[in-house]
N, C-alpha and C positions, 0 to 999 in steps of 0.2 A: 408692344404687339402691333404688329402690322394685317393686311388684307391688299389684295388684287380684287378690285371688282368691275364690273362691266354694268355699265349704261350708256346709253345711246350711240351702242354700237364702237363705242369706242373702253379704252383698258384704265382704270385708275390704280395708284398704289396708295394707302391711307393710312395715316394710324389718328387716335385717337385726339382730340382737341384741332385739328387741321381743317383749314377751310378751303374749299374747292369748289370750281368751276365747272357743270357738268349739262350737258343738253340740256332743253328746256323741258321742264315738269309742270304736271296740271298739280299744283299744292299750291295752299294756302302761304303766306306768310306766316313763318312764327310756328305749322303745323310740322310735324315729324312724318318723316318717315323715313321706308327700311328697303335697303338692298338688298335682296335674296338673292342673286346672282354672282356666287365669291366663287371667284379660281382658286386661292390659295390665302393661309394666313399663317403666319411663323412670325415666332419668339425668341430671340438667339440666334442656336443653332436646329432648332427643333420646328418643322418646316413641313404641313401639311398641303399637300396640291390634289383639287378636283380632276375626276376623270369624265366629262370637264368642270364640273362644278360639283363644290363639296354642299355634303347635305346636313341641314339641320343648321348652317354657318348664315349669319346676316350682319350686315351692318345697320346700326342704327345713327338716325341724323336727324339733323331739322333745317327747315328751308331759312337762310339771312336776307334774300333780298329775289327778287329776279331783274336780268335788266339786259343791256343789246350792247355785245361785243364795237369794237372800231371797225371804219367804214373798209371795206377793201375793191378796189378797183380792178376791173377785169376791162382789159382793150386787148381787141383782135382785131388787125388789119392784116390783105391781102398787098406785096406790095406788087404796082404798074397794074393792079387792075380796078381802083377808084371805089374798094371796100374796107371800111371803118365800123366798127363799133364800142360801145364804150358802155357797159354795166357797172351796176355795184351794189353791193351786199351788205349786209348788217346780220349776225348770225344771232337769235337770242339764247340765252344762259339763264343757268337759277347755279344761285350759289348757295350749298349747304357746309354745316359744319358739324365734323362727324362727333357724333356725340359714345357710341362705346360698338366694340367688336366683340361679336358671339360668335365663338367658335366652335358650337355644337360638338354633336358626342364624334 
């Protein structure tokens, strides 16, 4: 069984024992928690989609770690007119591992 679900604005596809990377979460280490927000979950060929999210469907998970993506460097220069600059980013993550999918009624 799989799930589409949404956190931090961005779309996951999941099934059950996978571990994943997702925006950063205010949880615990080691504490669980639950996706309420599923587009879609299917089995097979047998294939339920939210208009836009199905109800009574979660995902359940538990948090393995949190920690901060690689550096990525941002330079914008103007050229002939003596403008440079140079930033960089470190994005943080919590990685959970899904632990079962409810597929409500």
């Amino acid at each position: 069984m799989y799930a589409v679900i949404k956190s931090g604005g961005k779309q996951y596809r999941v099934t059950s024992g996978e571990q994943l990377r997702v925006e950063l979460l205010s949880a615990e280490v080691g504490a669980p928690v639950s996706f309420e927000e599923v587009l879609m979950v299917g089995e097979g060929d047998a294939v339920r989609i939210g208009a836009p999210l199905l109800t009574g469907a979660q995902v359940k998970a538990t948090v393995v770690a949190h920690g901060r993506g690689d550096k990525v460097k941002i330079f914008k220069m103007r050229r002939r007119k003596h403008y440079q600059k140079t930033q960089g980013h470190r994005q943080s993550f919590t990685e959970v591992r899904i632990d079962d999918i409810v597929a409500g009624a």
